[in-house]
N, C-alpha and C positions, 0 to 999 in steps of 0.2 A: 310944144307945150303938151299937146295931147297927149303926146311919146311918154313923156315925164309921167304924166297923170298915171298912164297902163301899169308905167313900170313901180310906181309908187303903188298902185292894187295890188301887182301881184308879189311886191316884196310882203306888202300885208297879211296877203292870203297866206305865204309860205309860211311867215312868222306862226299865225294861227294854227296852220295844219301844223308847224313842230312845237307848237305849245302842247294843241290835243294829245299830241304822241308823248314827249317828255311827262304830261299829268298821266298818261293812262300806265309809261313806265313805272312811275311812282307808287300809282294807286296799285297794280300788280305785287312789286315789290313790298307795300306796307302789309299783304294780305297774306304774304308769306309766315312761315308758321314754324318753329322747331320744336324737334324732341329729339333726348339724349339719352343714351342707353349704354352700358355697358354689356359684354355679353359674351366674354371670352375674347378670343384673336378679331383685331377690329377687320381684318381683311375679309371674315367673311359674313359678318354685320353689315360691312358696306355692302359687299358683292349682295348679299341678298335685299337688302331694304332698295337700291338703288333699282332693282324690276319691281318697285310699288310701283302703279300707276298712282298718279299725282305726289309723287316723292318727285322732286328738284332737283336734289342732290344730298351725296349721305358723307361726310366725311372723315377720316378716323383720324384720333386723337385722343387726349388724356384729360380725365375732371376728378374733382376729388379731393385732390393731394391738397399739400404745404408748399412745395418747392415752384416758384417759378420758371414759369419756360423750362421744363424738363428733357431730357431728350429720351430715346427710346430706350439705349441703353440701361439710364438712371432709373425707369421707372420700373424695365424688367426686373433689372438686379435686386429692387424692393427699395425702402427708406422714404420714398419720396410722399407714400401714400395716394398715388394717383393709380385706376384703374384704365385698363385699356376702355374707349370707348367710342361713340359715333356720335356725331352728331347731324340731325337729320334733318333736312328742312323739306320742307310739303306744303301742297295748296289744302287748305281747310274745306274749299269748295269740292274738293276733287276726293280727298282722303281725310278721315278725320282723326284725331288723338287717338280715343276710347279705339278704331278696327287699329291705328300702328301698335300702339298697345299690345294690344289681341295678339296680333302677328309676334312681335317678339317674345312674349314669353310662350309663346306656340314653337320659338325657333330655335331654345337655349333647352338648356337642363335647372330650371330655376329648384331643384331638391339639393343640389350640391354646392356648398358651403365652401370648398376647396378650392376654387378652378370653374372649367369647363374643358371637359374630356381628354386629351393628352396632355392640356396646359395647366400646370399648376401653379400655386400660388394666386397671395393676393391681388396683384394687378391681372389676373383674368379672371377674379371672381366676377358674379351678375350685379349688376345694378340698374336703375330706373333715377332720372337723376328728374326731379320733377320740378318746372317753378312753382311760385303757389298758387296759379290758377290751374295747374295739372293734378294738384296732387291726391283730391278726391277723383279722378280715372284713373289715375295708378293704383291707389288701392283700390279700388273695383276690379280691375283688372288683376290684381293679381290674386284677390280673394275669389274672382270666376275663374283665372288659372287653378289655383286649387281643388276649388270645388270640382272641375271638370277632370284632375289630374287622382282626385283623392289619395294626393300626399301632401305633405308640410311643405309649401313654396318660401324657401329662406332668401331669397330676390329681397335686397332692402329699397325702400323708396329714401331717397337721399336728397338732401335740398342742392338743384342745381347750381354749380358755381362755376368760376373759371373753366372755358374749355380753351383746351393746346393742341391745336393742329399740328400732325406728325409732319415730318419732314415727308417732301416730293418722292421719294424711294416708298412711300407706302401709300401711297394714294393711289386706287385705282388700281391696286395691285394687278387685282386676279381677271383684269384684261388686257395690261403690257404686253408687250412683244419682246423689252428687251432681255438678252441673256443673261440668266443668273446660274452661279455653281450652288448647287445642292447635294444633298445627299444622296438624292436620285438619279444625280452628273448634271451635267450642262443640259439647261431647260429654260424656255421661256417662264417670263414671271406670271403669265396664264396658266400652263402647265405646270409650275410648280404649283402654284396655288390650291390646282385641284389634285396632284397627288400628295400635296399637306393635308388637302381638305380630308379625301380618302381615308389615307392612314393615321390620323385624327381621329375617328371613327364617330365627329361631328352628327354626320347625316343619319345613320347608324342608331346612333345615341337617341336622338331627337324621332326618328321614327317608333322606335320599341317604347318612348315614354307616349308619345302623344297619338302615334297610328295616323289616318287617312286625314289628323286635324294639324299637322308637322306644314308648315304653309311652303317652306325654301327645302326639304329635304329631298336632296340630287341635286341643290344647285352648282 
């Protein structure tokens, strides 16, 4: 009987210690926080937001459009009205809105209405995809991007909606190992990434606008 008794505590105890754990999983999780940006090629949105400290994880995909479940093709090709984008999740404790903010349009070319840098067209135009308790620090932000920039930031703030996660071949591109054929021959999808990034002249771009305030240039 005693036997019984111990082992009936310590199934108790166990239960309690994985309720604490399963509640503090939760409460971690609810505290969690996104923001969605477009910003040209989502590969190097991700690659750069994902070295935030207190960024989770950054993942790219498509918001915007009309079309459901787009895929990469449809949305480059144009029609769909969805732009290339990220979406970014982060601890609020750790990083807040108003510095991710900051960072990206510290990280684009938010003057140019066309694109971003080799990429043109509308789905790699910039955007700020905000919900609506975002949307006064996005415009903050991007009227201290301005201010700081002293040109016209054409960056729209856009009401966040539907986000489409790209298919598994674009995730985490630009730190893959496996082999892809390029234009610059047979390369890992890390080295590819960075002599796309290169001859993009992204980092380039974003140095000569913003100078020693460019937060990801060389990434």
């Amino acid at each position: 009987m005693t036997h019984l008794r111990t082992f009936k505590t310590l199934s108790l105890g166990l239960m309690i210690a994985l309720g604490f754990v399963a509640q503090s999983k939760a409460s971690n999780a609810q505290q969690l926080e996104t923001l969605t940006v477009a910003g040209g090629c989502f590969w190097c949105v991700e690659a750069d937001f994902e070295k935030v400290a207190g960024v989770t994880e950054a993942v790219s995909g498509f918001m915007g459009g009309s079309t459901s479940n787009p895929t990469y093709k449809q949305v480059t090709k144009g029609g769909t009205g969805h732009l290339e984008a990220v979406q970014i999740t982060f601890d609020p404790s750790k990083v807040t809105t108003d510095t991710l903010l900051s960072l990206f349009f510290r990280s684009i070319d938010p003057t140019d209405a066309g694109g971003q840098f080799c990429d043109r067209g509308q789905s790699y135009t910039t955007a700020v995809f905000a919900t609506p308790s975002q949307v006064e620090a996005a415009k903050a932000a991007k009227a201290g991007a301005q201010a700081d920039l002293g040109q016209s930031v054409v960056t729209p703030i856009l009401p966040a909606s539907e986000f489409y996660p790209a298919d598994a071949y674009h995730q985490d591109y630009y730190k893959q190992s496996t082999i892809v054929l390029t234009r610059f021959g047979p390369k890992s999808k890390a080295k590819a990434y960075k002599a796309y990034r290169d001859a993009c002249g992204r980092d380039a771009r974003v140095k000569r606008l913003w100078g020693d305030a460019a937060p990801f240039a060389g990434s």
